[in-house]
Z-matrix of the N, CA and C atoms (Angstrom, degrees):
N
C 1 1.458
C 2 1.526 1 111.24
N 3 1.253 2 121.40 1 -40.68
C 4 1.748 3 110.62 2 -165.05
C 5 1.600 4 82.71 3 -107.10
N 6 1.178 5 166.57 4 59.47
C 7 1.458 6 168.35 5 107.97
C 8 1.412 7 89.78 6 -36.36
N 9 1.135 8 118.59 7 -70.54
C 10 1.677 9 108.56 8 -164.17
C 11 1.677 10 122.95 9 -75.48
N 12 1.750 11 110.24 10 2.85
C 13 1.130 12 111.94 11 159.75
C 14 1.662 13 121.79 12 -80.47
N 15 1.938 14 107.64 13 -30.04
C 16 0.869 15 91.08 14 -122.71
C 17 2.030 16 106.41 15 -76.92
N 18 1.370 17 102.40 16 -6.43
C 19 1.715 18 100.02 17 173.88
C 20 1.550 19 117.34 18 -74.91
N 21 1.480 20 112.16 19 -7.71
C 22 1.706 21 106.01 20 169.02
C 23 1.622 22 96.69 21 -74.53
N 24 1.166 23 141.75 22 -20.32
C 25 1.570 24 141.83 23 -145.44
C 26 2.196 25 96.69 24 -113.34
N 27 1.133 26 141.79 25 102.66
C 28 1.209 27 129.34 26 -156.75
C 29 1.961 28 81.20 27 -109.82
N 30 1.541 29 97.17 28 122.82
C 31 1.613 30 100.93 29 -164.50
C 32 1.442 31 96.03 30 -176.70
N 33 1.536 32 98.84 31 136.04
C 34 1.447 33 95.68 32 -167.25
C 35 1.165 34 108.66 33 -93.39
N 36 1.888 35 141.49 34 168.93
C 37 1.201 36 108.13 35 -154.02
C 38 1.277 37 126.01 36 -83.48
N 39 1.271 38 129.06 37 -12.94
C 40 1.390 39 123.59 38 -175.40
C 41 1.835 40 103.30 39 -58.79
N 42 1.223 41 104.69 40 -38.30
C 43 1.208 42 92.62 41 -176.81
C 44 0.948 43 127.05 42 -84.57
N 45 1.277 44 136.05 43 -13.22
C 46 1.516 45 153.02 44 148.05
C 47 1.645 46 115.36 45 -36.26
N 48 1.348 47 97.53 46 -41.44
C 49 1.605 48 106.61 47 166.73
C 50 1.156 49 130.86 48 -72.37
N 51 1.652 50 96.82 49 -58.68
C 52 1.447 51 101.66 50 154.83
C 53 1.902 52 135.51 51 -19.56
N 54 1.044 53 105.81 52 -54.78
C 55 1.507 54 141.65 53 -170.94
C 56 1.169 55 105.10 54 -76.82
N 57 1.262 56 119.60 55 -43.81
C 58 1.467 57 131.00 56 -163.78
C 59 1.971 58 100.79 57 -88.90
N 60 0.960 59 100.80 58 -24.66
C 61 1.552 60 102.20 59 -157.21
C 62 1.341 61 90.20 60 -107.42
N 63 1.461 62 144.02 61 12.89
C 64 1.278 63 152.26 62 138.59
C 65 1.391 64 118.08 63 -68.94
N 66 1.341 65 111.62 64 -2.68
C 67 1.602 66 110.78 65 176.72
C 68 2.060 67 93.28 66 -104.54
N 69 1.571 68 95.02 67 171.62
C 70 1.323 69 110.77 68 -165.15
C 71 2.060 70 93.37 69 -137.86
N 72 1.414 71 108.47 70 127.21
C 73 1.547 72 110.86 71 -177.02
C 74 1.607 73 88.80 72 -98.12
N 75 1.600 74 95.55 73 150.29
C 76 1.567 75 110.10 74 -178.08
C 77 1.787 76 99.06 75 -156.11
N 78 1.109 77 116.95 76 127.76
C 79 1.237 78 148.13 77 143.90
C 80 1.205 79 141.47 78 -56.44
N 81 1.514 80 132.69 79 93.18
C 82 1.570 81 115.49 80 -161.10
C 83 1.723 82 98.03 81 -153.18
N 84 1.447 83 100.90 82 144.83
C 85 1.531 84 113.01 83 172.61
C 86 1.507 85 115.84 84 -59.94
N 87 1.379 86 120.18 85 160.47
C 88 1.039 87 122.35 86 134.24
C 89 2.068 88 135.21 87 9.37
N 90 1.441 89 110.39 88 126.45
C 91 1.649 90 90.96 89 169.64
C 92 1.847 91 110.19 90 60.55
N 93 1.162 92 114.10 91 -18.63
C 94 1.820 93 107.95 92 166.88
C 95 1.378 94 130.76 93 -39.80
N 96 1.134 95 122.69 94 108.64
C 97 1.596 96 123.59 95 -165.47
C 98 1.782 97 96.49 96 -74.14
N 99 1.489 98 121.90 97 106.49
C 100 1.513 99 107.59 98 171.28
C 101 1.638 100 117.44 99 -78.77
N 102 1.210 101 97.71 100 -19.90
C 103 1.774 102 109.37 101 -172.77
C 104 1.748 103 120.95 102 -151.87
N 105 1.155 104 119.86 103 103.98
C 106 1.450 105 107.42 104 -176.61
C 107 0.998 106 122.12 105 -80.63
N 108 1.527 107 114.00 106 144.36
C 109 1.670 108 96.04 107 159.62
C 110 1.176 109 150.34 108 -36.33
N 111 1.520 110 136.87 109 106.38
C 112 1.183 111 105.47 110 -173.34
C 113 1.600 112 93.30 111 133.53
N 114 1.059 113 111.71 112 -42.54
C 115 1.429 114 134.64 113 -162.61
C 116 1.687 115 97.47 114 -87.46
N 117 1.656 116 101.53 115 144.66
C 118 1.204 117 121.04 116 -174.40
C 119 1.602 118 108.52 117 -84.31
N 120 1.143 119 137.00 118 87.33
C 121 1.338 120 143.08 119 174.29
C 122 2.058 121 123.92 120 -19.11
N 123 0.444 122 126.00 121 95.39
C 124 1.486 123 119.25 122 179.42
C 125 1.453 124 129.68 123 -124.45
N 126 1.947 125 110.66 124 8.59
C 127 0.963 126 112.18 125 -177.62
C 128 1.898 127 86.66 126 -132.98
N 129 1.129 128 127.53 127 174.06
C 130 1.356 129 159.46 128 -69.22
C 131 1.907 130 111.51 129 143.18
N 132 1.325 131 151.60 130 85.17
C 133 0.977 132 134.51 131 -159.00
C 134 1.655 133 102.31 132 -135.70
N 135 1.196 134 126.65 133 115.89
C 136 1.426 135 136.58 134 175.50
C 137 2.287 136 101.08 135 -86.74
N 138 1.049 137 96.93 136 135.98
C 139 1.497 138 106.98 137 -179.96
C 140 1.520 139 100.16 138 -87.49
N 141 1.237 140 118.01 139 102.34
C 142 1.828 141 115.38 140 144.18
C 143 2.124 142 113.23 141 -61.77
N 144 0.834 143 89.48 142 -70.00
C 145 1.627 144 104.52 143 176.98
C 146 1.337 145 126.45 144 -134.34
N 147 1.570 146 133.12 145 138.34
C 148 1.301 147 142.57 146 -137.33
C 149 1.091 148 135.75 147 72.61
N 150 1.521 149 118.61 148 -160.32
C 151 1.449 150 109.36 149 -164.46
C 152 1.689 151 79.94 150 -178.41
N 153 1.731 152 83.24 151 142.89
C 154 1.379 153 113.62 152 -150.84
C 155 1.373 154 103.66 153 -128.58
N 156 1.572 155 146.73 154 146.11
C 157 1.385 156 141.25 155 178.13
C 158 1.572 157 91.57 156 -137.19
N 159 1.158 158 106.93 157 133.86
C 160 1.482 159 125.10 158 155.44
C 161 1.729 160 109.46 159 -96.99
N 162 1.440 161 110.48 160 145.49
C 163 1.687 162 138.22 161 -151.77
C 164 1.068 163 100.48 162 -169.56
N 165 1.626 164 96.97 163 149.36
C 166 1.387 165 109.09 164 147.40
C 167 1.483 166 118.56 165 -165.51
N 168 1.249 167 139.28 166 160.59
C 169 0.908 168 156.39 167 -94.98
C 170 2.187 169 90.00 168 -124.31
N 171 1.024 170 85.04 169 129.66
C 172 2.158 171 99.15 170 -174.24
C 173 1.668 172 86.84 171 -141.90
N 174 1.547 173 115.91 172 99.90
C 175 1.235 174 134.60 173 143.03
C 176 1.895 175 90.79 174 57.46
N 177 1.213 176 120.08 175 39.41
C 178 1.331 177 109.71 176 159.77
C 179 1.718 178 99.60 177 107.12
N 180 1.429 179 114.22 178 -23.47
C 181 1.461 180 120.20 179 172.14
C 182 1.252 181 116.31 180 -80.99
N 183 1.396 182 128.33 181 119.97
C 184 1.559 183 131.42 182 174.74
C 185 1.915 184 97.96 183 -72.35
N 186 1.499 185 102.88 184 127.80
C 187 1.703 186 105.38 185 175.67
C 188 1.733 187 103.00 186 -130.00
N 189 1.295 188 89.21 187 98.99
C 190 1.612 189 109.13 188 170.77
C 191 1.888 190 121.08 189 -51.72
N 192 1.130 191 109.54 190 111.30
C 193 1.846 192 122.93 191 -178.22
C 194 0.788 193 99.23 192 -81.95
N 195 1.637 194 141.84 193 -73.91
C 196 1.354 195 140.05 194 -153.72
C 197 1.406 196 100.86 195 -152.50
N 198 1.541 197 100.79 196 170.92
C 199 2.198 198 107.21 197 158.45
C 200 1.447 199 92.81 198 -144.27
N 201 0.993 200 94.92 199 146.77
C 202 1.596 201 121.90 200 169.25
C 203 1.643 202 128.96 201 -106.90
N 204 1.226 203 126.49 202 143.21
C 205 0.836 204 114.98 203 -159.79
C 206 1.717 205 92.54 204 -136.42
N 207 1.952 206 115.14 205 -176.30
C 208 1.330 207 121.95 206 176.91
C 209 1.477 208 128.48 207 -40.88
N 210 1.009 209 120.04 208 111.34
C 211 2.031 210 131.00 209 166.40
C 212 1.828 211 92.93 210 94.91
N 213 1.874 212 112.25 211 24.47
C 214 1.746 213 82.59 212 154.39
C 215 1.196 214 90.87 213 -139.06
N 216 1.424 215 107.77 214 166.00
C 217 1.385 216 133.28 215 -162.42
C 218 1.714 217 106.04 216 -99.99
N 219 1.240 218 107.89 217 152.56
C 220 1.432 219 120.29 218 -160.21
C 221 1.711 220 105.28 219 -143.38
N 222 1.124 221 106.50 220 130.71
C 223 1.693 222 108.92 221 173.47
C 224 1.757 223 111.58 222 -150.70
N 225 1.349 224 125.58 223 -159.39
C 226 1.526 225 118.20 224 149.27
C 227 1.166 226 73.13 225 -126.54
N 228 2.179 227 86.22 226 118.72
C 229 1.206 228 89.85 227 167.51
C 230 2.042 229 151.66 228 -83.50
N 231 1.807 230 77.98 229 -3.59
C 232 0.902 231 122.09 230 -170.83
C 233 1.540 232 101.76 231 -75.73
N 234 1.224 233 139.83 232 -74.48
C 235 1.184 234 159.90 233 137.33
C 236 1.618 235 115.10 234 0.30
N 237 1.034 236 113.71 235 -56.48
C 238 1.849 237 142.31 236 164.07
C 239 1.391 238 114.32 237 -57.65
N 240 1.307 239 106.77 238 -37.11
C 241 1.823 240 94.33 239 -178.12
C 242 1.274 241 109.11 240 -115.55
N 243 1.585 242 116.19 241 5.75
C 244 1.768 243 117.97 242 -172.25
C 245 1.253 244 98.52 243 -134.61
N 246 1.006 245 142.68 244 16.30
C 247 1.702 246 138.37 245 -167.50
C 248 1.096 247 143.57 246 24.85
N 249 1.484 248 96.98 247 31.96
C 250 1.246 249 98.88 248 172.55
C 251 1.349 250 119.94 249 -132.96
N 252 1.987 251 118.43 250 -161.45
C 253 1.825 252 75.06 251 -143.41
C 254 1.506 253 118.53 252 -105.38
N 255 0.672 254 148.47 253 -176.56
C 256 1.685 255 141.38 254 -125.62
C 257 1.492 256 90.56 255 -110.00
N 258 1.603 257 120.76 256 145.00
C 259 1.540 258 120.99 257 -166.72
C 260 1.691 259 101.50 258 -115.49
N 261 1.476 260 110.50 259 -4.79
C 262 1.512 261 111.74 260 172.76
C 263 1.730 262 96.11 261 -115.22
N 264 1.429 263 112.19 262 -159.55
C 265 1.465 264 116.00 263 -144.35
C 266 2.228 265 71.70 264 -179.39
N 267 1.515 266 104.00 265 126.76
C 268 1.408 267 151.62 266 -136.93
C 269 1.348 268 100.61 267 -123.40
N 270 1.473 269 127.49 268 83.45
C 271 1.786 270 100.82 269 -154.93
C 272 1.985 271 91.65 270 -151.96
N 273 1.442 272 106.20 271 117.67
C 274 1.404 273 121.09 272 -172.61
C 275 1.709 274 85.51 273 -64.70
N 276 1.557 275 100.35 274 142.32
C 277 1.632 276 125.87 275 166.20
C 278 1.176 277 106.77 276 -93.64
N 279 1.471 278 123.58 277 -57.00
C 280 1.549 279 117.32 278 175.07
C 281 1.788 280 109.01 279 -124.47
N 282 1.330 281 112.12 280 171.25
C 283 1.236 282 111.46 281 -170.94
C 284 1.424 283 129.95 282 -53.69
N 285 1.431 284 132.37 283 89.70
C 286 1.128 285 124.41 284 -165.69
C 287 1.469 286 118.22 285 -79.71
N 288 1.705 287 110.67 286 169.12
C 289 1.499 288 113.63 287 122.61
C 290 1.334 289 127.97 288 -139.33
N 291 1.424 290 103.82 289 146.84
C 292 1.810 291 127.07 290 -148.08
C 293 1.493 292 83.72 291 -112.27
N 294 1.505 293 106.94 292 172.77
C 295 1.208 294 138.32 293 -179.34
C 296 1.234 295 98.23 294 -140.64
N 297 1.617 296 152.96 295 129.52
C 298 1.518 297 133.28 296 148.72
C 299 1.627 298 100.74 297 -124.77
N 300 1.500 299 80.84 298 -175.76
C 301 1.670 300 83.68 299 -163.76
C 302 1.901 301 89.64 300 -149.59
N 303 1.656 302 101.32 301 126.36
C 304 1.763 303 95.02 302 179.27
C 305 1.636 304 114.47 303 -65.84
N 306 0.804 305 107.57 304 159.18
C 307 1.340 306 140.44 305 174.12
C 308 1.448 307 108.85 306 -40.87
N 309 1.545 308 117.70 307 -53.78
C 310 1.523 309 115.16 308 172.29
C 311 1.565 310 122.46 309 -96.74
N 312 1.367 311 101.47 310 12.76
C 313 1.637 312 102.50 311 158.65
C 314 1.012 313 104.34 312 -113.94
N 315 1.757 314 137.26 313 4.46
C 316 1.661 315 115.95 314 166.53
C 317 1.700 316 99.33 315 -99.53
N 318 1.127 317 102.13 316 -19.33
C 319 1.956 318 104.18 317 -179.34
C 320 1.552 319 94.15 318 -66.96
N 321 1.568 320 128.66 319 -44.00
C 322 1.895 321 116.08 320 175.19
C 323 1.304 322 91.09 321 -68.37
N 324 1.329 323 162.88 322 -45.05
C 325 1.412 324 139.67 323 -163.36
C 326 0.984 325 118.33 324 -51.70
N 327 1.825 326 102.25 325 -54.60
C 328 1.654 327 110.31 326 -162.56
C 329 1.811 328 112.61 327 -96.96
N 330 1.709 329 102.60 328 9.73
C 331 1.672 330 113.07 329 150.62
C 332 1.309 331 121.57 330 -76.77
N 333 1.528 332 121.95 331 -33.12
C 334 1.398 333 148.70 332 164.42
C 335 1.245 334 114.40 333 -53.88
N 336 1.221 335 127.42 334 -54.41
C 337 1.432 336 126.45 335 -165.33
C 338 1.879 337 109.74 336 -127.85
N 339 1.328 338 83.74 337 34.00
C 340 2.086 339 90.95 338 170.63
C 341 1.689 340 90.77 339 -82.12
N 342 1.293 341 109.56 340 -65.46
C 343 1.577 342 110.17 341 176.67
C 344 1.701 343 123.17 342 -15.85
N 345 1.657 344 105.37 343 -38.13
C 346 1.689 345 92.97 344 175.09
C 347 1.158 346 94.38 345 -133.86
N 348 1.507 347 102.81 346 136.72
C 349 1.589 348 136.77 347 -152.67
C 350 1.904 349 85.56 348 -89.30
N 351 0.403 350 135.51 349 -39.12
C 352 1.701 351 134.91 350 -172.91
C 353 1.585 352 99.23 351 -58.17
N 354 0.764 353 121.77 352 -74.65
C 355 1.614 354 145.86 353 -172.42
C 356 1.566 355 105.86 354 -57.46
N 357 1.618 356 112.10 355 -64.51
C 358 1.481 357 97.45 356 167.15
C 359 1.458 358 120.16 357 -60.07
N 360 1.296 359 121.17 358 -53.51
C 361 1.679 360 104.15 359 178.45
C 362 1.424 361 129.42 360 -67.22
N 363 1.163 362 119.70 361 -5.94
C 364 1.728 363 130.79 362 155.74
C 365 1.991 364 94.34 363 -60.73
N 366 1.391 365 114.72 364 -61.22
C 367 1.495 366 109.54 365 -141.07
C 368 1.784 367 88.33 366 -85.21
N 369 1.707 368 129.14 367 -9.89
C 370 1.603 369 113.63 368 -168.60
C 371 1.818 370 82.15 369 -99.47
N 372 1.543 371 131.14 370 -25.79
C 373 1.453 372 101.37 371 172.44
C 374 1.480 373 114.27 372 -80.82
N 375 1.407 374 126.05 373 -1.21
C 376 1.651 375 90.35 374 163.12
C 377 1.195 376 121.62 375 -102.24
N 378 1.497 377 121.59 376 -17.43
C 379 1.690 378 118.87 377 146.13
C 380 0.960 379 131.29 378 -39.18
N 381 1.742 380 124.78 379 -26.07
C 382 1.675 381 117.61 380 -178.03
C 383 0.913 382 92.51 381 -111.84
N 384 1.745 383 145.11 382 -8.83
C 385 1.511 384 119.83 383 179.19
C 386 1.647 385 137.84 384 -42.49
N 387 1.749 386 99.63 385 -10.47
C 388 1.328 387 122.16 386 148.46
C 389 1.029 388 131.64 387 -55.85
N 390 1.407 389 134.99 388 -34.43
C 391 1.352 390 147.97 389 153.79
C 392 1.471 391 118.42 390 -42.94
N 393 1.460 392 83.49 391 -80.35
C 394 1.742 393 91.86 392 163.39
C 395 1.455 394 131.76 393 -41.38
N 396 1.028 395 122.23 394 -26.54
C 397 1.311 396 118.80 395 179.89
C 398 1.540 397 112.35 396 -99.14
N 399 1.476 398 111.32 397 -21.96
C 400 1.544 399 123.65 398 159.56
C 401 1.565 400 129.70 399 -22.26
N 402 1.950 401 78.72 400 -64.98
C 403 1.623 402 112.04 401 -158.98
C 404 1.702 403 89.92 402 -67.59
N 405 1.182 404 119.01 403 -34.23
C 406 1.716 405 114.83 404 -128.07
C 407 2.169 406 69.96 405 -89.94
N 408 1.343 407 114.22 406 -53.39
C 409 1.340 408 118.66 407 173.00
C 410 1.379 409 113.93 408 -20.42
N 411 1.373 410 91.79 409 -81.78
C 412 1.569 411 103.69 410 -176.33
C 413 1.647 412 124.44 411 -29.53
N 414 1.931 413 106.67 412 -57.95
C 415 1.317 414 130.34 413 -171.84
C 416 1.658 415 101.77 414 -57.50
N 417 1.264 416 106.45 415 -41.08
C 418 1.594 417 126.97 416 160.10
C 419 1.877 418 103.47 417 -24.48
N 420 1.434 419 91.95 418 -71.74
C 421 1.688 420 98.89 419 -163.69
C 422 1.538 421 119.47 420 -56.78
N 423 1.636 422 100.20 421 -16.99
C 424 1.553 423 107.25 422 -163.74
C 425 1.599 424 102.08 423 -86.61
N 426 1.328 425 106.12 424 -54.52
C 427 1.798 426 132.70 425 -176.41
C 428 1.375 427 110.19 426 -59.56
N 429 1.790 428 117.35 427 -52.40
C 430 1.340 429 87.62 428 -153.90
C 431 1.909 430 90.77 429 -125.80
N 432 1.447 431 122.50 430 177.18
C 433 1.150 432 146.06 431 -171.44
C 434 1.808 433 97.13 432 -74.76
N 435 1.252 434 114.51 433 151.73
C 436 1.364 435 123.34 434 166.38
C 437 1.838 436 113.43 435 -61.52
N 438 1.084 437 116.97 436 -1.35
C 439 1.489 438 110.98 437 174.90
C 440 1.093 439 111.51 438 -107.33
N 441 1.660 440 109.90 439 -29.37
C 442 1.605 441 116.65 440 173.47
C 443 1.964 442 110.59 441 -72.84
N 444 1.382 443 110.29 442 -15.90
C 445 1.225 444 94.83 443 -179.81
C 446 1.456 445 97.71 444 -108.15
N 447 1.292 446 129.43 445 7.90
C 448 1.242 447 114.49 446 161.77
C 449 1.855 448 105.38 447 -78.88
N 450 1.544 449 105.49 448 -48.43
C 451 1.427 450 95.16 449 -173.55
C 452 1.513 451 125.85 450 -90.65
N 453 1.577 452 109.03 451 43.56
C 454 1.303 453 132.99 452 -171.79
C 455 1.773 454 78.04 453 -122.71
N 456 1.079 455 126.20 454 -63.71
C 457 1.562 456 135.04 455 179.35
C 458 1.594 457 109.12 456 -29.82
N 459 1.437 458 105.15 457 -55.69
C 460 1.199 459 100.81 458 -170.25
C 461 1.523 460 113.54 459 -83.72
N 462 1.401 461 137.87 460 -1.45
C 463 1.158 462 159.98 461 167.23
C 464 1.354 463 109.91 462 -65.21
N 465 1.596 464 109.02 463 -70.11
C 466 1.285 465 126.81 464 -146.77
C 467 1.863 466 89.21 465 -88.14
N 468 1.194 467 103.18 466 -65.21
C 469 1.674 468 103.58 467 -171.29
C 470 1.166 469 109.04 468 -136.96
N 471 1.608 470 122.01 469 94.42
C 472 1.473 471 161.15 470 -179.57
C 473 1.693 472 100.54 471 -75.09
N 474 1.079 473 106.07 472 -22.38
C 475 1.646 474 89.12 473 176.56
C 476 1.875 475 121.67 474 -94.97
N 477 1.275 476 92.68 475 1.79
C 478 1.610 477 109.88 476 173.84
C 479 1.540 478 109.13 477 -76.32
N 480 1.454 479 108.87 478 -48.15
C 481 1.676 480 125.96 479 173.64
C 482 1.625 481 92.94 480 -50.79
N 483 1.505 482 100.83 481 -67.07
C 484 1.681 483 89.53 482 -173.45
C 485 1.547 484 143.56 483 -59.74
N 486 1.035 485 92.53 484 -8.46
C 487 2.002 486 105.99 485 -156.49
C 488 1.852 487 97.92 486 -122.91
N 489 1.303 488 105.85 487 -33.41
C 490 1.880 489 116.52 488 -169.30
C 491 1.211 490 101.83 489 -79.38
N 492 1.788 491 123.48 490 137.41
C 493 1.024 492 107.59 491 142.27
C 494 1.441 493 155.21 492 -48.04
N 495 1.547 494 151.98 493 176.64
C 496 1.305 495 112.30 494 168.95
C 497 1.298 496 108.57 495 -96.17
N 498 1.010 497 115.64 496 -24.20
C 499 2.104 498 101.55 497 164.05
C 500 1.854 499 112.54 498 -49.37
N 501 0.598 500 117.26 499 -54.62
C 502 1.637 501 117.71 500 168.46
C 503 1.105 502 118.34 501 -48.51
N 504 1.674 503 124.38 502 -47.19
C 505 1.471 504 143.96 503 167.16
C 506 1.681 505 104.31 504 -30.12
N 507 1.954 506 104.78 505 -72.46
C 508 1.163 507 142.15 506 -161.82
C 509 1.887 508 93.31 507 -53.20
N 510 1.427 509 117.19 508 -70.66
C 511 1.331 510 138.84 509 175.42
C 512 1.386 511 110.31 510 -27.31
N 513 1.337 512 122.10 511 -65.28
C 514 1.720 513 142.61 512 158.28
C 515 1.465 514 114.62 513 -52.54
N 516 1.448 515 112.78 514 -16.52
C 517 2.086 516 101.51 515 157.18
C 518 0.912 517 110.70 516 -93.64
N 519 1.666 518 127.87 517 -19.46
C 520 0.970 519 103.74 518 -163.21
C 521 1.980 520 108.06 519 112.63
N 522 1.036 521 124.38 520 -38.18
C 523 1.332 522 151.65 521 -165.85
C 524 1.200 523 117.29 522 -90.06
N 525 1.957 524 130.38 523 161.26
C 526 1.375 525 123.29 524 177.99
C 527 1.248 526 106.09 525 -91.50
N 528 1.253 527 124.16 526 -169.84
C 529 1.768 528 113.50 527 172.36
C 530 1.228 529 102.88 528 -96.91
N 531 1.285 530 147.03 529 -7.91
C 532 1.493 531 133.95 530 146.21
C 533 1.574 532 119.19 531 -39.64
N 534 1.264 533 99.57 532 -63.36
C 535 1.665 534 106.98 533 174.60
C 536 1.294 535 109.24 534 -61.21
N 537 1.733 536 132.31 535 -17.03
C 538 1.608 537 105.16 536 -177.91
C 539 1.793 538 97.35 537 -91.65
N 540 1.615 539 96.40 538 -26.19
C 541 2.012 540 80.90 539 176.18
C 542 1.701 541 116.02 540 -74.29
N 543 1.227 542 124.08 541 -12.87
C 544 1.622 543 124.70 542 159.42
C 545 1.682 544 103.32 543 -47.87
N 546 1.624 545 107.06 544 -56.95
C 547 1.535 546 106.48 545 -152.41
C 548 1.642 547 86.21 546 -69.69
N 549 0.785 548 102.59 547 -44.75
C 550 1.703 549 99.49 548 -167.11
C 551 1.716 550 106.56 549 -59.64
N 552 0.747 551 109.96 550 -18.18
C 553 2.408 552 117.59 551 -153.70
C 554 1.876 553 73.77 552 -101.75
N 555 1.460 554 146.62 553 -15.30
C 556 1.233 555 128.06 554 -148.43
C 557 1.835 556 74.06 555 -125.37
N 558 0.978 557 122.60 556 -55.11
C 559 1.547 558 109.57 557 -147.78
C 560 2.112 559 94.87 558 -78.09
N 561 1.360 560 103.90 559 -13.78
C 562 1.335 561 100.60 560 176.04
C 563 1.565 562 111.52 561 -66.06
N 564 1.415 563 108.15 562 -31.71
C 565 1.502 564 110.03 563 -163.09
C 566 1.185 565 113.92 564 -87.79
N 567 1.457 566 123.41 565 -9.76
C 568 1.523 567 148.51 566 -169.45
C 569 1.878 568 86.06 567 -82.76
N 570 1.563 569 113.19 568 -43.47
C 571 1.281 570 72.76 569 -165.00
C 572 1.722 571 112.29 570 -108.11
């Protein structure tokens, strides 16, 4: 699994191992709750295989934030770096396998390798690339129409169309799944 990290990471090998052998492989079906709401975060989870959506819960409505998919890492991140307890809920879509790593063996990593600026800012942008994709979401909800962020969806990240259900799809605009088969039954006929 980390072979294909390991030339973004400049580390000689003991420590490469080191680092590496602080993670834990886990196996899980379908629908697997990795983190509940509510719950104090303490793991950290890199995707080998599957795809994962973080949600949470609006008066009985599940409202989809993001999904993740193979070689990125997933946490609340919010929850994870402030201790307290996580306001989404961590939940495999299809059968994964994860890698995570606790909380106080990535806090000795990233005490270890603050010292070189290369290495930490490689390893804090793929931890927040969650952020980033948050913000850009969110700005999404304000700016553009539910058809424009569907066909920004299929632009931007085509493998969500492919791999997501469309209730999850629907959940992540914002929208019911009536309204995403309208957008879809209208933009088919357009072309």
């Amino acid at each position: 699994m980390f072979n294909q990290f390991r030339d973004k990471f400049p580390l000689d090998d003991a420590k490469w191992i080191q680092y590496t052998n602080s993670f834990n492989r886990l196996e899980v079906p379908a629908k697997t709750v990795l983190l509940e709401e509510g719950e104090i975060s303490k793991k950290l989870f890199i995707i080998e295989k599957g795809c994962i959506r973080v949600w949470f819960n609006n008066n009985g409505k599940d409202l989809t934030t993001q999904f993740f998919f193979e070689n990125q890492s997933v946490a609340s991140i919010e929850s994870f770096m402030k201790k307290f307890p996580s306001p989404v809920v961590i939940e495999t879509i299809e059968p994964c396998v994860v890698w995570w790593i606790h909380k106080k063996d990535l806090d000795k990593v990233l005490e270890e390798i603050k010292e070189i600026p290369e290495l930490r800012d490689r390893l804090f942008n793929m931890l927040f690339q969650r952020t980033f994709d948050y913000m850009k979401h969110f700005v999404s909800f304000i700016k553009d129409s539910p058809t424009q962020r569907y066909i920004n969806l299929i632009k931007e990240r085509p493998q969500i169309i492919q791999r997501v259900p469309q209730h999850y799809i629907a959940s992540y605009l914002g929208i019911t799944t009536v309204h995403l088969s309208r957008i879809k039954s209208k933009l088919v006929q357009k072309k």
